[in-house]
N, C-alpha and C positions, 0 to 999 in steps of 0.2 A: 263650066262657066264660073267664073269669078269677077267681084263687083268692088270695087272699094271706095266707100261710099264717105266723103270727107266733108265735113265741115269749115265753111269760106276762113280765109283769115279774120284777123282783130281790125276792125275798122277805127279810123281814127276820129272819134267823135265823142265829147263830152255831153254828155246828157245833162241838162238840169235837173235838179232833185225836185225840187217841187215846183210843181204849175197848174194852171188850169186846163179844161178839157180843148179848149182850143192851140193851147201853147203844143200842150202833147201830142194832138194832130201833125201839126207844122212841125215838132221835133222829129214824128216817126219818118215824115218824107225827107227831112234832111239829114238824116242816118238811113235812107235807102239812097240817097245820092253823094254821100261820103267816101272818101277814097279809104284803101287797108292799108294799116303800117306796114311796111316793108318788113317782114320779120318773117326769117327763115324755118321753113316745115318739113320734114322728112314722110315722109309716104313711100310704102312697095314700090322699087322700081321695076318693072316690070315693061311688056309689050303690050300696052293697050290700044287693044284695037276701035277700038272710043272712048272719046270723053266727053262726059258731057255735063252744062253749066248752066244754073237758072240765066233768067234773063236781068238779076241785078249784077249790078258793075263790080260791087265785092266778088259775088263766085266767077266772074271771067276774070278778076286781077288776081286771083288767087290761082288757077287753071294757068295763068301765065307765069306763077313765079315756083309754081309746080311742075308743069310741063312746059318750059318755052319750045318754043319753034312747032308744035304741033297743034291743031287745027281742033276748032272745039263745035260742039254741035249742041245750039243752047233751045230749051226747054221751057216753057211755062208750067209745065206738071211739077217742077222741082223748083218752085219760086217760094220764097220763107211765108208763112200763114201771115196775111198782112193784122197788125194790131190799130186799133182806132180806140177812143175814148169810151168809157163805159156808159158815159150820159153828160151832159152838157153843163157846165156849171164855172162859172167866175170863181168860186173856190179854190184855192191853190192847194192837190191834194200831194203827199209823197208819189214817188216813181213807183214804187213797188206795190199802192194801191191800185194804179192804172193799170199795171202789169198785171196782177192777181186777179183785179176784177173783167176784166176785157181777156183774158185766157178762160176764166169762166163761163162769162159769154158766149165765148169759140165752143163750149166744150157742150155749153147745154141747146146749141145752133141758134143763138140772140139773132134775131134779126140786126141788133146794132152792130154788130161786128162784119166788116167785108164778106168777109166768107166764112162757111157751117165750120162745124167738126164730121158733119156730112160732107160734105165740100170736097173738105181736105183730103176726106179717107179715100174720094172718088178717085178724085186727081190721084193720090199715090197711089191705088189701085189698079189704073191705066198704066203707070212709069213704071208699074212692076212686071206688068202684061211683057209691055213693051220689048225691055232688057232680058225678059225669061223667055221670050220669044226669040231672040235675037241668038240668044246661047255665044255670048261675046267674051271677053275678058275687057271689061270697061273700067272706068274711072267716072264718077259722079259728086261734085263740087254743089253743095248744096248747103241749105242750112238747118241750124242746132234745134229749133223748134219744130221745124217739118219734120228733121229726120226722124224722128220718133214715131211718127204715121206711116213715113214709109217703109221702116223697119219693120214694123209690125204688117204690115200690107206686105214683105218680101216672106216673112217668115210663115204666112199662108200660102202662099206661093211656092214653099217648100225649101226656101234659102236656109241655110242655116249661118250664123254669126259665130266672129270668132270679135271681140274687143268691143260688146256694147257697153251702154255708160250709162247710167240717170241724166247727168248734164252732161252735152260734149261740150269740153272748151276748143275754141278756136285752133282750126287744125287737127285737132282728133280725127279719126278713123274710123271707120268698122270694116271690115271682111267680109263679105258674104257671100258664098259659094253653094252651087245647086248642081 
């Protein structure tokens, strides 16, 4: 069974750098409803006998410019960890304190954050059941901050990796075969 587990394209959205905790709210939903630059990604081509793609528009535009013409079977267990504000404030703070401190959050299960690092670990836990159960040769379009839960979630499950990363960028890869 072999899995190759990719992260969505580059989505075409300028963030603001600094804002407040409400701007940043409204910024994360409209970079979850942003379209992906059209830019060309190389992936194993292979016979996948599935594929399969969160339920945001980025992982099925990407699933379409990776596999056209084949049919996709999309997942909520494989949806990116949603980000929210760390705490409410008219303050205009940088991007990368919202990013750090609300990944923190995630990490230590803040009730402010949508979902635990409990949560997450469940969910990917399940999607690894899932595809280890299946004994497939799949394809899985997901994204850069999940997959790192669910890597770790595959590799107790006995997967082994061939091409992990610390950050994936956009279109990267992993291999993973059981």
């Amino acid at each position: 069974m072999r899995a190759v587990i990719i992260r969505h394209a580059e989505v075409d959205y300028c963030w603001i750098r600094r804002c407040t905790s409400e701007v940043l709210d409204s910024q994360c939903r409209k970079y979850d409803l942003s379209p992906i630059r059209n830019v060309t990604y190389s992936v194993p081509q292979t016979v996948y006998q599935k594929i399969y793609v969160s339920e945001l528009s980025r992982s099925h535009d990407t699933a379409k410019i990776l596999f056209p013409n084949e049919k996709y079977s999309e997942s909520r267990l494989i949806n990116e960890v949603p980000l929210k504000s760390c705490y409410d404030t008219k303050l205009e703070m940088p991007l990368w304190f919202w990013s750090l401190v609300g990944r923190l959050q995630w990490f230590i299960n803040s009730k402010r954050q949508v979902e635990s690092r409990r949560q997450t670990r469940e969910r990917a836990r399940e999607f690894a059941k899932l595809i280890g159960n299946d004994g497939m040769d799949i394809a899985v379009v997901t994204h850069g901050f999940y997959m790192h839960t669910l890597l770790r979630e595959m590799k107790k499950m006995g997967f082994r990796m061939t091409g992990s990363s610390v950050k994936y960028k956009n279109g990267e890869y992993v291999i993973a075969e059981k």
